[in-house]
N, C-alpha and C positions, 0 to 999 in steps of 0.2 A: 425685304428689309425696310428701314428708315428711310427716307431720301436723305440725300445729304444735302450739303449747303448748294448745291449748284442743280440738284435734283427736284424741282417744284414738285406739291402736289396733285397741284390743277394742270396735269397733261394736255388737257381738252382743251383751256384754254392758253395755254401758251402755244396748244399749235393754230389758233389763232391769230396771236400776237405772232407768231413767226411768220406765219402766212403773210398779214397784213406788211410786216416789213420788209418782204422781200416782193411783193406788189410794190410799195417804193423803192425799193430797190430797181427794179425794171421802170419804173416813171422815171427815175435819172438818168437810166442808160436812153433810153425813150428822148428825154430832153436833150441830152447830149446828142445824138444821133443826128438829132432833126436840126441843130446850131451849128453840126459840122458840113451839113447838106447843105442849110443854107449859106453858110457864108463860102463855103467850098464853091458850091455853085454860084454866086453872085460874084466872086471875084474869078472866076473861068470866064463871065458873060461880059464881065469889064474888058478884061484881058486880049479875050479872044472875039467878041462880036460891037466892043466898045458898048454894050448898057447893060442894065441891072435889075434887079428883083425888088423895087422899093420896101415892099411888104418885109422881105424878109430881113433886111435891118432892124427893122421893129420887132418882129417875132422873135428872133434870136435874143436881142435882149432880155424878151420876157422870158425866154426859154432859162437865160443864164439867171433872171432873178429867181423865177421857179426851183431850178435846178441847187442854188446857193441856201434854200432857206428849207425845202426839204432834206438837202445833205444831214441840214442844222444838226434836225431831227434824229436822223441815222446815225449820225454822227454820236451823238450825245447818248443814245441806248448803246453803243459799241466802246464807250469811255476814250471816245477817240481828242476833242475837244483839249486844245494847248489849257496846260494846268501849271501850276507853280506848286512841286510837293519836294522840295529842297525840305521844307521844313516840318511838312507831315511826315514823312519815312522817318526820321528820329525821335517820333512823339510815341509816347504807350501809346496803348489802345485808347484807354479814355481820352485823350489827347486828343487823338486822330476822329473820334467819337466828337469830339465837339468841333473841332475845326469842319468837319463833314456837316453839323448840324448849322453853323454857322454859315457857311459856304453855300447848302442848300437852299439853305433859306433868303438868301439875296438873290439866287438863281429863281426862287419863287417867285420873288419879289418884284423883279428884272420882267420873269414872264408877264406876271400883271400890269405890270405900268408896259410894255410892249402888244398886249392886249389890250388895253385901254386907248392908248395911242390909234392901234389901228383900229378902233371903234370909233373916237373921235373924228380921222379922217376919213371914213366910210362917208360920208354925205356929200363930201366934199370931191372924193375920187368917185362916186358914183356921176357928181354929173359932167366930169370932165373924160373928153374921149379921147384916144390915143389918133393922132392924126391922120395916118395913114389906112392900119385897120378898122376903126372908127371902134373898136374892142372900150368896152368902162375901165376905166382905170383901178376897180376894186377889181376885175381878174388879174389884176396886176400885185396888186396890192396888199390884197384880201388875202394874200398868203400868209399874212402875219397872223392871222386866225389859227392856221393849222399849226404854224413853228409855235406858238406862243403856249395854245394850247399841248400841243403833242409834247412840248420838252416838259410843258408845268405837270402832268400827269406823270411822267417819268418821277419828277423829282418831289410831286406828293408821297409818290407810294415808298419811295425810299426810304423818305422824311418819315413818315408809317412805321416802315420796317425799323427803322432805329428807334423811335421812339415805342413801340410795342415789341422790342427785343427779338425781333426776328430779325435781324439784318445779319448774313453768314460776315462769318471771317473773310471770307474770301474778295466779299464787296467791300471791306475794309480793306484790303489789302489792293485791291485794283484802286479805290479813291486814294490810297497812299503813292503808287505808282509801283508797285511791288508786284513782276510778273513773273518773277521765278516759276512758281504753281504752275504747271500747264493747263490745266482745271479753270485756274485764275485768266489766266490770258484769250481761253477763249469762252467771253463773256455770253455768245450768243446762245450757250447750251442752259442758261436755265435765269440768270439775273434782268429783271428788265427794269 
């Protein structure tokens, strides 16, 4: 038969995209793992032997900036991200249709000037080093590259989909906050 609106065409590729976000998926349990090791462990060595793991103050942090900016990401394919749709859910379609169009496109917008920014401070964090690991402050940083880009491609191809009339109901109805659908609620089977 047809695919339906949650049924892609391109099998091949979406079990790529699946793939790939469930690789981030385990980089966050990854960074988590390693922030609870360290700080677990550097306050055992306070506690119990009176010193500490300098390094791993430093590291944790990055681990948590890491781990907050790829959530972004995941976050944002899974329709997870705090939204205001008090006033989408009472709109028609076309309604809802433009507020989504509107909406994305500051989310575009948002990525770009958030790419640009951390383009701008690339030279800048490149030659400042983190004091302890002595690590560039663009592995720190330079993660704006991936959020910025990874959410902007999200919200091109959606932007896409609505403007070349391929966007299902059902992604209208998840950008309204509408999860009745069980279809609807779980996003990860075919909408990216």
């Amino acid at each position: 038969g047809t695919p339906g609106p949650m049924e892609p065409q391109d099998k091949m590729g979406q079990g790529w995209v699946e793939r790939g976000f469930r690789l981030l998926e385990f980089v966050m349990v990854a960074l988590l793992g390693a922030m609870v090791v360290m700080v677990l462990g550097n306050v055992v060595l306070r506690y119990a032997f009176d010193s500490g793991i300098a390094i791993s103050e430093e590291m944790s942090r990055y681990c948590f900036v890491w781990l907050t900016f790829i959530g972004a990401v995941v976050v944002y394919r899974e329709h997870a991200h705090l939204g205001v749709d008090t006033l989408v859910r009472v709109l028609p379609k076309a309604g809802r249709k433009g507020c989504l169009a509107v909406s994305d496109s500051l989310v575009l917008v948002c990525c770009a000037v958030f790419f640009w920014g951390t383009w701008k401070q690339h030279a800048i964090n490149a030659s400042n080093y983190a004091p302890i690991s002595g690590l560039p402050m663009t592995l720190v940083y330079g993660v704006g590259y991936f959020t910025s880009v990874g959410i902007g491609i999200m919200v091109a191809l959606r932007l896409w989909r609505l403007a070349s009339g391929r966007l299902s109901d059902a992604e209208l109805r998840i950008f309204a906050g509408e999860y009745q659908d069980e279809r609807a609620a779980h996003t990860r089977q075919g909408i990216e």
